[in-house]
C-alpha positions as CSV (number, residue, x, y, z in Angstrom):
1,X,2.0,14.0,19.0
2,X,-1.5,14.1,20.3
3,X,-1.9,11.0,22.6
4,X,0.7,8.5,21.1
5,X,4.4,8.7,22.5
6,X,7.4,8.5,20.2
7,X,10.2,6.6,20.8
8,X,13.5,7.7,19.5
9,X,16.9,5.8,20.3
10,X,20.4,5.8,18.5
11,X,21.8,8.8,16.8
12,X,22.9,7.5,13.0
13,X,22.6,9.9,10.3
14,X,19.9,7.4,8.8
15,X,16.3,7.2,10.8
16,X,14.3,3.7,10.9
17,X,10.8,4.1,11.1
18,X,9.2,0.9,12.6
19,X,5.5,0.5,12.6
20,X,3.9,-2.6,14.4
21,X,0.5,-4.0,13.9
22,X,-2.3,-6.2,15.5
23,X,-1.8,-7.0,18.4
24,X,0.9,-5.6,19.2
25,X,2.7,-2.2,20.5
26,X,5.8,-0.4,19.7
27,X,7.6,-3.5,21.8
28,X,7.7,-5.3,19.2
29,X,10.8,-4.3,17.9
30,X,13.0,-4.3,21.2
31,X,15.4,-6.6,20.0
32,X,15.9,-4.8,16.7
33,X,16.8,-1.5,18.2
34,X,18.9,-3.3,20.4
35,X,21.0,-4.3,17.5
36,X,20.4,-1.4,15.0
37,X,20.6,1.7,17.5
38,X,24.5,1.8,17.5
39,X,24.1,2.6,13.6
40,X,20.7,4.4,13.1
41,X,18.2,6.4,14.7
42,X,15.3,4.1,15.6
43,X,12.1,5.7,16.0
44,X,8.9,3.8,17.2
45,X,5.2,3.9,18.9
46,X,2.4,2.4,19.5
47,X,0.0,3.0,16.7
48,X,-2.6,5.5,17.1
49,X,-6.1,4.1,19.6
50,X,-4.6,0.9,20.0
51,X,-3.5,1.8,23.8
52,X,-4.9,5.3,24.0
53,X,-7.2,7.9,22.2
54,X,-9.9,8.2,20.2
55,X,-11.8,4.6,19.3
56,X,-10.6,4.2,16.0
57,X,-8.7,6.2,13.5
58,X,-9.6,6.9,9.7
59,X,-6.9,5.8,7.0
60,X,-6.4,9.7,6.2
61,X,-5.8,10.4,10.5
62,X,-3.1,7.7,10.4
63,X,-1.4,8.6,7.1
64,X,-1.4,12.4,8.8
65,X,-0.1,10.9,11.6
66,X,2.9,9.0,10.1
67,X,3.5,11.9,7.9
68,X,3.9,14.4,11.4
69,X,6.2,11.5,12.6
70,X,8.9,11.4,10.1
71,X,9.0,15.3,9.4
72,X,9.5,15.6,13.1
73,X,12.0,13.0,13.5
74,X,13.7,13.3,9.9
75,X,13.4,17.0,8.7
76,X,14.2,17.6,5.4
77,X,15.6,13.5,4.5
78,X,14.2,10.1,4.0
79,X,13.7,7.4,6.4
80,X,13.6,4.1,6.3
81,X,10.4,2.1,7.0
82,X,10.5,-1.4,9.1
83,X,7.0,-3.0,8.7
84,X,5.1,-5.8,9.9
85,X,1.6,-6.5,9.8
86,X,-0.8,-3.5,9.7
87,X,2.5,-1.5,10.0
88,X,3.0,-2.7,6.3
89,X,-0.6,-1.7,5.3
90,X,-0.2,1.8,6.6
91,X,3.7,2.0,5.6
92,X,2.8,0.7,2.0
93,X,0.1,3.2,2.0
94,X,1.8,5.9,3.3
95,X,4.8,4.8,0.0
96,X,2.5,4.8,-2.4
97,X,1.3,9.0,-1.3
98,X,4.7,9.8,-0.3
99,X,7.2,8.4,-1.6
100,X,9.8,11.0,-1.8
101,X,10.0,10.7,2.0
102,X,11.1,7.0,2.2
103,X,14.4,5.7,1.1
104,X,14.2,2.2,1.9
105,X,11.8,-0.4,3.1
106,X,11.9,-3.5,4.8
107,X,7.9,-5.5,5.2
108,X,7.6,-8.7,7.5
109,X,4.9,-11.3,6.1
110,X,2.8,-8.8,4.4
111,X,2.9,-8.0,0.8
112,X,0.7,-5.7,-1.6
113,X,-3.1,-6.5,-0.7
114,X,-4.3,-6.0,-4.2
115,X,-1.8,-8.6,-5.4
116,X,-2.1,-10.9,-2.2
117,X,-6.3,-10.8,-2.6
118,X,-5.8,-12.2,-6.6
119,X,-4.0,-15.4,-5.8
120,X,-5.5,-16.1,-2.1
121,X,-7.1,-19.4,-2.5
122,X,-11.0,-20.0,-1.3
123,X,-9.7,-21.4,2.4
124,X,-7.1,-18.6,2.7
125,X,-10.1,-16.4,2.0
126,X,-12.8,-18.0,4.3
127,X,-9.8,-18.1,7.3
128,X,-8.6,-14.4,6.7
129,X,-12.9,-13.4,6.5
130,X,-13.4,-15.2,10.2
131,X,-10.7,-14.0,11.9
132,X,-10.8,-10.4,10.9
133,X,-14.4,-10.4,11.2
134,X,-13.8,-11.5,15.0
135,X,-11.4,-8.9,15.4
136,X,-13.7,-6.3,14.2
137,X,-16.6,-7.6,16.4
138,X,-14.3,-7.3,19.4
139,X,-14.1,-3.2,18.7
140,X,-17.6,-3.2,18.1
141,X,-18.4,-4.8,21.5
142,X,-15.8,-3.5,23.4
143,X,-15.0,-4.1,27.1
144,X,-13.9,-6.9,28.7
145,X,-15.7,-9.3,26.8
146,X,-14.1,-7.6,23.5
147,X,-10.9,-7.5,25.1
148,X,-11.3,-11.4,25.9
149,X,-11.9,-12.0,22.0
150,X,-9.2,-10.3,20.9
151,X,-6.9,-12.2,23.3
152,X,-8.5,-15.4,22.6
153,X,-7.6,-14.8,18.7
154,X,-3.9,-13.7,20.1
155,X,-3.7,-17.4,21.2
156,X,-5.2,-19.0,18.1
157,X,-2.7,-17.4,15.8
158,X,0.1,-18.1,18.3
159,X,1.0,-14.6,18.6
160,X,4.1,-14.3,21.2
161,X,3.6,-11.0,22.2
162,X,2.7,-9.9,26.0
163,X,-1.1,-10.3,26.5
164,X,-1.2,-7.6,28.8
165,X,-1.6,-4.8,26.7
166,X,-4.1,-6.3,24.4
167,X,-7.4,-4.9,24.5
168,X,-10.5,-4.7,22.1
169,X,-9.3,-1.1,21.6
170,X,-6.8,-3.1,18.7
171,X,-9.7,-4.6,16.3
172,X,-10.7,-1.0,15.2
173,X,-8.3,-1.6,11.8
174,X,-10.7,-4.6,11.0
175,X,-13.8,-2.7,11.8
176,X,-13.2,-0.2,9.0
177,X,-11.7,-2.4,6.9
178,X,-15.1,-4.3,6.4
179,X,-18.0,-2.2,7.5
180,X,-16.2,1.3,7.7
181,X,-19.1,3.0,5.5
182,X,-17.5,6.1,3.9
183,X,-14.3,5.4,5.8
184,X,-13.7,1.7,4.9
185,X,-9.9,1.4,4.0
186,X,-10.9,-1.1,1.4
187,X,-12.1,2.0,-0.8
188,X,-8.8,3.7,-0.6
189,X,-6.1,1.4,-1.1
190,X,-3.3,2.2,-3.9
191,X,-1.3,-0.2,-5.3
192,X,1.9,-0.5,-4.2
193,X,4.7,-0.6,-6.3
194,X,8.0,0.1,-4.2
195,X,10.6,1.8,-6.7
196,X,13.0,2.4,-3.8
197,X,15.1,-0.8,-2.8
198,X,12.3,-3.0,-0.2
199,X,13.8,-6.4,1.8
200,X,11.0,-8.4,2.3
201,X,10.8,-11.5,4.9
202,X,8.3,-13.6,5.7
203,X,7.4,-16.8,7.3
204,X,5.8,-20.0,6.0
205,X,4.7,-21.9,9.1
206,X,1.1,-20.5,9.0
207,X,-2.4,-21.3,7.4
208,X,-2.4,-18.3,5.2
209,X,0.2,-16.5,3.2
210,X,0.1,-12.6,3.1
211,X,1.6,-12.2,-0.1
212,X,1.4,-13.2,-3.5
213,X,4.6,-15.3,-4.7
214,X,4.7,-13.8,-8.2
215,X,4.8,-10.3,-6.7
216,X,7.4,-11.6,-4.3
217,X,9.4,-13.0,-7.0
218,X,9.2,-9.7,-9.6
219,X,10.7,-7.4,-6.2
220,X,13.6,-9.6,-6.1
221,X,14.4,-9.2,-10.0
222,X,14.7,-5.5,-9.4
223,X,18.1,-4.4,-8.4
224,X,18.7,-3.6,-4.5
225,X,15.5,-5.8,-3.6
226,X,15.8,-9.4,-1.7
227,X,13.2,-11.3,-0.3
228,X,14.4,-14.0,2.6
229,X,12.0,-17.0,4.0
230,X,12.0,-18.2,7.7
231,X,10.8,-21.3,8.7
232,X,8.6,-19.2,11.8
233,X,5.0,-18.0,11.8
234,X,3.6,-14.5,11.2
235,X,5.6,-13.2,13.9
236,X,9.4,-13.6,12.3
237,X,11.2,-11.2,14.2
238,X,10.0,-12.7,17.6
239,X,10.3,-16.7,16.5
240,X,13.4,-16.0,15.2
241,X,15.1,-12.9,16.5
242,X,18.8,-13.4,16.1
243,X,18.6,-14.6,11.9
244,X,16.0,-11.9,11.4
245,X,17.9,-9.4,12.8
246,X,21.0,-10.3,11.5
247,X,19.0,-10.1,7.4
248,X,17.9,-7.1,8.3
249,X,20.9,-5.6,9.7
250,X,23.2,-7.2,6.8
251,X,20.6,-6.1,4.1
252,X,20.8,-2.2,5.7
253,X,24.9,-2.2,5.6
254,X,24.7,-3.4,1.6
């Protein structure tokens, strides 16, 4: 599919669709498909200019992009999506235009950025507006010097993930988030409102929370849903691999 590799491993009769985000690649989920491949078909990649291709991808390229993915991969019958980070935004997104394709959904630390932006206080706001500001001045510059600043806000947030692959190729998200012009993502979000049964976790040792509490709370009330806290950062299924798996795992058998 163009310049992005697909991953697929496990042959169960349901597929897992498992979308990373910054700044990460389609390792992320290595110890998930190690425990989930013996039941489903896990299919992952690295999303879209983050390792390879053009510089940066328009909302509309990546939605066409997930929607290629999971007609190749799942002709004909739902998937299930596994989320974290900008995987949620695009996942959610991708939902909210589609959602005849997806059966279930499982998000990581991320929750529905309409409702998240209403309850955000004014130091959850002024943290989220420097560090994605940074992130998006690191694709703008580019290089080694952008690759150094998105590295250095790797370290900042803690982020466990191998350095190696990080580049200033990854900011690109936050670049049209904020000064995207006729392509900004802000311009195009739609709310999401998951009527399919969704498992959301997240973590609470972190300046910022991702997700608004009352919209966590009303997806629990609705039959199918949970929602499960972790005493970890952002990065839940790599701080604590073995309990997140085992949620997730025990949430997909129910």
């Amino acid at each position: 599919m163009g310049n992005v590799d697909v991953h697929a491993e496990g042959d169960g009769a349901e597929t897992i669709v498992m979308i990373h985000g910054w700044p990460d690649t389609y390792r992320l989920w290595d110890r998930t498909v190690e425990v989930l491949k013996d039941r489903y078909r896990c299919v992952r990649f690295t999303l879209p200019g983050f390792v390879a291709g053009k510089d940066a991808y328009t909302l509309g390229e990546l939605l066409a992009f997930l929607a290629e993915v999971v007609e190749r991969v799942s002709p004909g019958k739902k998937v299930i999506l596994l989320l974290h980070d900008w995987g949620c935004f695009f996942g959610y997104q991708f939902y909210a235009r589609n959602p005849d394709k997806v059966s279930r959904i499982v998000g990581v630390d991320i929750g529905d950025p309409r409702a998240t932006a209403k309850t955000m206080t004014g130091r959850e706001k002024l943290i989220m507006l420097v560090y994605q500001t940074w992130n998006a001045l690191a694709w703008r510059v580019g290089g080694a010097i952008g690759t150094w600043m998105i590295r250095a806000m790797a370290r900042l947030g803690r982020c466990p993930s191998d350095r190696a692959p990080m580049s200033w190729r990854m900011g690109y998200p936050y670049w049209l988030l904020w000064f995207g012009g006729r392509d900004t993502f802000r311009g195009q979000v739609r709310r999401f409102e998951p009527q399919c049964p969704m498992l959301f976790v997240y973590g609470v040792r972190k300046p910022l929370r991702f997700h608004s509490p009352q919209w966590a709370a009303e997806l629990q009330q609705k039959p199918g849903n949970e929602v499960v806290e972790f005493d970890t950062g952002h990065w839940v299924m790599s701080d604590q691999p073995q309990r997140f798996n085992e949620v997730v795992a025990g949430w997909l058998g129910r």
